[in-house]
Rosetta silent file (secondary structure, phi, psi, omega in degrees, C-alpha in Angstrom):
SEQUENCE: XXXXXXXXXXXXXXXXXXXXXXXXXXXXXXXXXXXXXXXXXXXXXXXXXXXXXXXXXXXXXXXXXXXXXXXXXXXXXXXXXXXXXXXXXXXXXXXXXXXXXXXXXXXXXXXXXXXXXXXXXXXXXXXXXXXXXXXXXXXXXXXXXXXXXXXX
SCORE:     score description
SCORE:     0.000 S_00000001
   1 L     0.000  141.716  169.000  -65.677    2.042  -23.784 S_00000001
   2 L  -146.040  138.252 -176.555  -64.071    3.452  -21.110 S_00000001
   3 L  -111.419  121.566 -173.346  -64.307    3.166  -17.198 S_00000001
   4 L  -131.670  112.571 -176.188  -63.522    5.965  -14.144 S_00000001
   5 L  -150.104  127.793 -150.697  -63.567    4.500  -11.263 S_00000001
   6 E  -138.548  153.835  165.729  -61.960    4.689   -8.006 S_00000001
   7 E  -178.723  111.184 -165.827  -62.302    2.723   -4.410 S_00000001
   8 E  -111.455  159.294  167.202  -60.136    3.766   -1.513 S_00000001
   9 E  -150.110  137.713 -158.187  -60.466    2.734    2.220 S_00000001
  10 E  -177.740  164.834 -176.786  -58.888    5.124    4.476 S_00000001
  11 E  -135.635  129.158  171.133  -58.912    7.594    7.669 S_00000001
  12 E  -127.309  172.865 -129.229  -59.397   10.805    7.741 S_00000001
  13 E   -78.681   -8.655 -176.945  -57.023   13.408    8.376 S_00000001
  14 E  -174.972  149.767  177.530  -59.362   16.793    9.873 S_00000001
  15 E   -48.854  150.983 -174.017  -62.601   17.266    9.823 S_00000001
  16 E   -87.595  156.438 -144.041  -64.537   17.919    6.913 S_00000001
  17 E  -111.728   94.343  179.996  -64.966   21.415    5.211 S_00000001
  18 E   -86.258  113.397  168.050  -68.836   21.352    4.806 S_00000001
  19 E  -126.943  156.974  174.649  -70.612   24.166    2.728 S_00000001
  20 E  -123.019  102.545  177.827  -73.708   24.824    2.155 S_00000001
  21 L   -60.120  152.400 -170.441  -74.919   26.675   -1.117 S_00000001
  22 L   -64.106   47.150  173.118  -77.619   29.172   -1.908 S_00000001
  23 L  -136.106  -20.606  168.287  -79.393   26.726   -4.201 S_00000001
  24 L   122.058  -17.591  174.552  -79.605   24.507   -1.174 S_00000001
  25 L   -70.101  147.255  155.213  -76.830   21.696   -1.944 S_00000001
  26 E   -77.118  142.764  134.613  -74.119   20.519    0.772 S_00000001
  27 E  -107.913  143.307  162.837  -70.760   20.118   -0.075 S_00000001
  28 E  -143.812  126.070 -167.264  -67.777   18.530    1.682 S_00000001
  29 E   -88.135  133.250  173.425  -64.616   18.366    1.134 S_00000001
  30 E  -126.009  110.571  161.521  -62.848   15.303    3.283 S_00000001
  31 E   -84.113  131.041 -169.636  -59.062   14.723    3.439 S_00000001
  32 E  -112.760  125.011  173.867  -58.553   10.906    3.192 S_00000001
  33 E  -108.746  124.551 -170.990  -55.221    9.390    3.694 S_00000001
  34 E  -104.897  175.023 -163.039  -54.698    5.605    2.387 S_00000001
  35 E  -157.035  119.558  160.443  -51.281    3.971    3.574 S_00000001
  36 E   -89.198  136.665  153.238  -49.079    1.230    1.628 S_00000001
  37 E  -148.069  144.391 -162.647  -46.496   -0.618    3.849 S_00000001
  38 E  -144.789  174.333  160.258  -43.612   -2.971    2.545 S_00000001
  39 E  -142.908  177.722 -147.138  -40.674   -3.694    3.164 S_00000001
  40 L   -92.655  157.218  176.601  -37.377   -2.773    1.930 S_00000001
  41 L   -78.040   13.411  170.820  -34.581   -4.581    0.637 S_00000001
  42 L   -92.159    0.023 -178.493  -33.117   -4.355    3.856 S_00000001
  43 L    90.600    6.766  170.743  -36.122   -5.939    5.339 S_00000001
  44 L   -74.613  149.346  176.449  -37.005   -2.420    7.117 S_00000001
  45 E   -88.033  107.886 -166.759  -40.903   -1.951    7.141 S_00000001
  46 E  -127.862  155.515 -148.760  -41.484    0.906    5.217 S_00000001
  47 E  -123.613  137.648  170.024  -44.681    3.085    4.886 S_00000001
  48 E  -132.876   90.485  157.657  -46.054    5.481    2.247 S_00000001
  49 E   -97.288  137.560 -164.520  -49.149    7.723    2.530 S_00000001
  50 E  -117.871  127.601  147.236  -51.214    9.319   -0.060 S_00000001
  51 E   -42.540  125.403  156.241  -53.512   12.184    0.215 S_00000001
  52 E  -127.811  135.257  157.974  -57.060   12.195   -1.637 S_00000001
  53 E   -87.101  119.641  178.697  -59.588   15.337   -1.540 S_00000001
  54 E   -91.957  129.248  143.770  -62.571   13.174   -1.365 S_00000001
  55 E  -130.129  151.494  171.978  -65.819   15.401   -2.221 S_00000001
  56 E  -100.045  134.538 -178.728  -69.573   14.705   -1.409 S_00000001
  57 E  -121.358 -176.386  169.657  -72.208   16.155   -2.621 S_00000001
  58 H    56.116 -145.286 -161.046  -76.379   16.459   -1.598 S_00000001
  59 H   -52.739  -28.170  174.035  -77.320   13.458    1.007 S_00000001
  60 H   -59.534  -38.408  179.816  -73.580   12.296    1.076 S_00000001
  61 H   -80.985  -24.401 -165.832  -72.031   16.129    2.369 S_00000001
  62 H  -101.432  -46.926  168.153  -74.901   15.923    4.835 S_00000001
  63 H   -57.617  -36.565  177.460  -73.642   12.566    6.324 S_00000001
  64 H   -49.900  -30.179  170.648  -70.300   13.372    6.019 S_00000001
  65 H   -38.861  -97.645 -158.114  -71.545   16.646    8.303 S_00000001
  66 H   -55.942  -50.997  170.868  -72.906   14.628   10.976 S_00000001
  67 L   -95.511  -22.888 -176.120  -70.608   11.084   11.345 S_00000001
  68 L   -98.288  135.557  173.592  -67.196   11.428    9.714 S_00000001
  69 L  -105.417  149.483  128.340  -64.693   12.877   12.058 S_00000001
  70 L     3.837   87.984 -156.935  -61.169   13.445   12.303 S_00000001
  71 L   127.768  -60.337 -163.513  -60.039    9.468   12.525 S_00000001
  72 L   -52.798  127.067  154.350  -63.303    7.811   10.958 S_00000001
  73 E   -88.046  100.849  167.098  -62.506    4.805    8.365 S_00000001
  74 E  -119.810  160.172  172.651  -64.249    5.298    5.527 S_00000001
  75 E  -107.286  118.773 -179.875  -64.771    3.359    2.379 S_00000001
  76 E  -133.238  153.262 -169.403  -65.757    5.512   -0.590 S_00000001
  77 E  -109.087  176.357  172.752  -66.523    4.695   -3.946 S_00000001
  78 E   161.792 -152.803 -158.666  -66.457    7.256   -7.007 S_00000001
  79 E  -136.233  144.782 -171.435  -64.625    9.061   -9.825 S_00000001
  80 E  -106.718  132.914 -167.377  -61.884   10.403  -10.372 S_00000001
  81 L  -104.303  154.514  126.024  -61.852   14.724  -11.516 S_00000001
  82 L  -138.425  112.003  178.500  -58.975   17.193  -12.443 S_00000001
  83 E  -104.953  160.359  170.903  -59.849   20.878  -12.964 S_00000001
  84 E  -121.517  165.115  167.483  -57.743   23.686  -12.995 S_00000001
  85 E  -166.329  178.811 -175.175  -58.394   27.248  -11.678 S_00000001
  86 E  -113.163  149.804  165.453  -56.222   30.302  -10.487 S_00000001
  87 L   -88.751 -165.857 -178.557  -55.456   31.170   -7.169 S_00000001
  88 L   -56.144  -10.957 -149.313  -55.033   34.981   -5.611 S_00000001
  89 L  -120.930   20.172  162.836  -51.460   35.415   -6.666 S_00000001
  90 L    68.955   -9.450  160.332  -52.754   34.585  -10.480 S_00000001
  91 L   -41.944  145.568  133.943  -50.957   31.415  -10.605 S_00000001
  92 E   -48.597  116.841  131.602  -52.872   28.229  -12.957 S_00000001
  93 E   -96.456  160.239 -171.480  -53.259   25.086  -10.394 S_00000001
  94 E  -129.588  122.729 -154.460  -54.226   21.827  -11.537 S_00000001
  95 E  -133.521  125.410  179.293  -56.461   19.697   -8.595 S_00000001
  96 L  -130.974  123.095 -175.549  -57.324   15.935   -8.766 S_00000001
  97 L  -119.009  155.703  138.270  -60.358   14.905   -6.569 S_00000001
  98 E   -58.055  131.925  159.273  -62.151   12.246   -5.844 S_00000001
  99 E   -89.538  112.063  157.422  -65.985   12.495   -6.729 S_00000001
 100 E   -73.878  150.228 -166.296  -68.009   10.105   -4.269 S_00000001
 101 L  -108.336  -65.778 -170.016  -70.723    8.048   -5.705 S_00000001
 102 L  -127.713  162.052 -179.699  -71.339    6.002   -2.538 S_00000001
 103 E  -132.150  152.746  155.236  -69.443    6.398    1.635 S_00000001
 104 E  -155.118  101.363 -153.576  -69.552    4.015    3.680 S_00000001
 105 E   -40.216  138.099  173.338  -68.427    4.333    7.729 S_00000001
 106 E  -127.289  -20.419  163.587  -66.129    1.750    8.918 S_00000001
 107 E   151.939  175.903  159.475  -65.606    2.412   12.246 S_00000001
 108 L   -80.999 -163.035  162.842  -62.415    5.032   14.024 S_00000001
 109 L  -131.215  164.960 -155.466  -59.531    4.116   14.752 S_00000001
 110 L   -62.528    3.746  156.105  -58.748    2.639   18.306 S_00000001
 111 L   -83.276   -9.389 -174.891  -57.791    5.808   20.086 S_00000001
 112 L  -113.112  158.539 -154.714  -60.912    7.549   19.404 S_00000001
 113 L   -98.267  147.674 -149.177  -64.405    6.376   21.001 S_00000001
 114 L   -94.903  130.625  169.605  -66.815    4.977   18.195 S_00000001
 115 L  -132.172   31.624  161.170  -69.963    7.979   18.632 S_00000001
 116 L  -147.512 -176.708  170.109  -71.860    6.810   15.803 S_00000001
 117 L   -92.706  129.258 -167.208  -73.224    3.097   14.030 S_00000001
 118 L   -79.573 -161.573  153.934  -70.602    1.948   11.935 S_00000001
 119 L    85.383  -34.873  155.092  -71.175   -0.264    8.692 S_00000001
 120 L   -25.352   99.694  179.387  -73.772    2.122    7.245 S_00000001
 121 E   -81.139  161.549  172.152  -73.351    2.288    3.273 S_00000001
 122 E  -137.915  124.372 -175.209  -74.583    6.045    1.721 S_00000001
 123 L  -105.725 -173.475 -179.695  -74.910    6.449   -1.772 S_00000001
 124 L   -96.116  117.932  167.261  -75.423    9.972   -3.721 S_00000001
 125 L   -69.310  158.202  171.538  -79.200   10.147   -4.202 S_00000001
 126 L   -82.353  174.140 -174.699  -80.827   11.802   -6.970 S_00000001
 127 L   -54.352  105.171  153.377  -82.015   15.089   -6.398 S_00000001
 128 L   114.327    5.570  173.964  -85.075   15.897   -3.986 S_00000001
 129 L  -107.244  116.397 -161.153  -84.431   12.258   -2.481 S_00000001
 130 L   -84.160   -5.004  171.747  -82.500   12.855    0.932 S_00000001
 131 L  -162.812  107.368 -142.731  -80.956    9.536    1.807 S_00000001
 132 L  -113.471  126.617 -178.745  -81.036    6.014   -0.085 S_00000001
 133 L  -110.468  138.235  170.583  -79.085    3.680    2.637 S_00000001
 134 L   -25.306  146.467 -124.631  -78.059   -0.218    1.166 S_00000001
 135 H   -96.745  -42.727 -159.064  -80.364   -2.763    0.262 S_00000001
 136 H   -78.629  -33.968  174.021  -79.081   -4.571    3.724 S_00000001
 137 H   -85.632  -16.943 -178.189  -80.296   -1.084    6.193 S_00000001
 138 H   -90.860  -42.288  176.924  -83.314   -0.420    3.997 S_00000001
 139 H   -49.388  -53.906 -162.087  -84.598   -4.197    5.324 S_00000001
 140 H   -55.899  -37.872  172.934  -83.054   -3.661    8.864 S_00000001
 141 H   -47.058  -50.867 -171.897  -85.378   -0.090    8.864 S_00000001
 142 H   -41.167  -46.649 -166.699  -88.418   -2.032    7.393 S_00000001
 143 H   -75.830  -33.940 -156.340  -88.260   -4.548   10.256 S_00000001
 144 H   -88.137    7.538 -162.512  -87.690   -1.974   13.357 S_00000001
 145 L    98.851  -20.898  173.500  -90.446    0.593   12.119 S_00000001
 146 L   -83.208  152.516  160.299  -88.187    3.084   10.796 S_00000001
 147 L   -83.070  126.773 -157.867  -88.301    4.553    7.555 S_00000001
 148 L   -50.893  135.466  160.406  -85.339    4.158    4.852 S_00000001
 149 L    97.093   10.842  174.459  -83.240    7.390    5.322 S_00000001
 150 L   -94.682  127.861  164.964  -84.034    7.982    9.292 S_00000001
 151 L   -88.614  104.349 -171.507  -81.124    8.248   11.449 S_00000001
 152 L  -150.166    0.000    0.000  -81.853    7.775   14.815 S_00000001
């Protein structure tokens, strides 16, 4: 048995690189930076941040589109990838991404003004379904009248 599994909380660093392919899927690439801080043995407080390429694919690339910003706190859950390919100059790179399974918004951070509802989980839907939202947002739709996957 073996288990690949990853779950970061984190803000991220530029907006996300959204494509959309001729078969009709979204993609998006999101840089996420998580942050350790200790301290030292001199008792200085010291800080270390790591880069993750988060990507989303389907209903997940299409929220990431519309709510995560530059800033946004997200929690995402997933898998961890490493492929290689060559760039132009014929070099062999080696790339380790996160695959998201499920995002979920946590809010900005307190210089930037909140423009969406935070707390919204998003998982990766299967294929031809466009948005499955958590067991706790598919009741809150049910009660107002909305329909599970409506954003409004």
């Amino acid at each position: 048995m073996s288990l690949n599994k990853v779950l970061l909380i984190g803000n991220v660093g530029r907006e996300p690189d959204v494509r959309h392919l001729e078969s009709g899927a979204s993609v998006a690439t999101i840089g996420l930076a998580t942050s350790e801080r200790f301290k030292d043995k001199n008792g200085n407080t010291q800080e270390i941040t790591e880069w993750h390429t988060v990507i989303c694919w389907r209903s997940l690339a299409d929220v990431a589109e519309r709510f995560i910003h530059k800033g946004t706190q997200i929690y995402v859950e997933g898998r961890i990838r490493s492929r290689e390919y060559t760039d132009q100059s014929g070099q062999k790179r080696r790339v380790t991404e996160i695959i998201a399974d499920n995002l979920q918004l946590l809010g900005k951070r307190q210089d930037a003004a909140p423009s969406y509802q935070t707390g919204q989980s998003y998982q990766q839907a299967p294929v031809g379904v466009i948005l499955q939202l958590s067991a706790t947002a598919a009741c809150s739709a049910a009660s107002t009248g909305r329909g599970v996957g409506q954003l409004t």
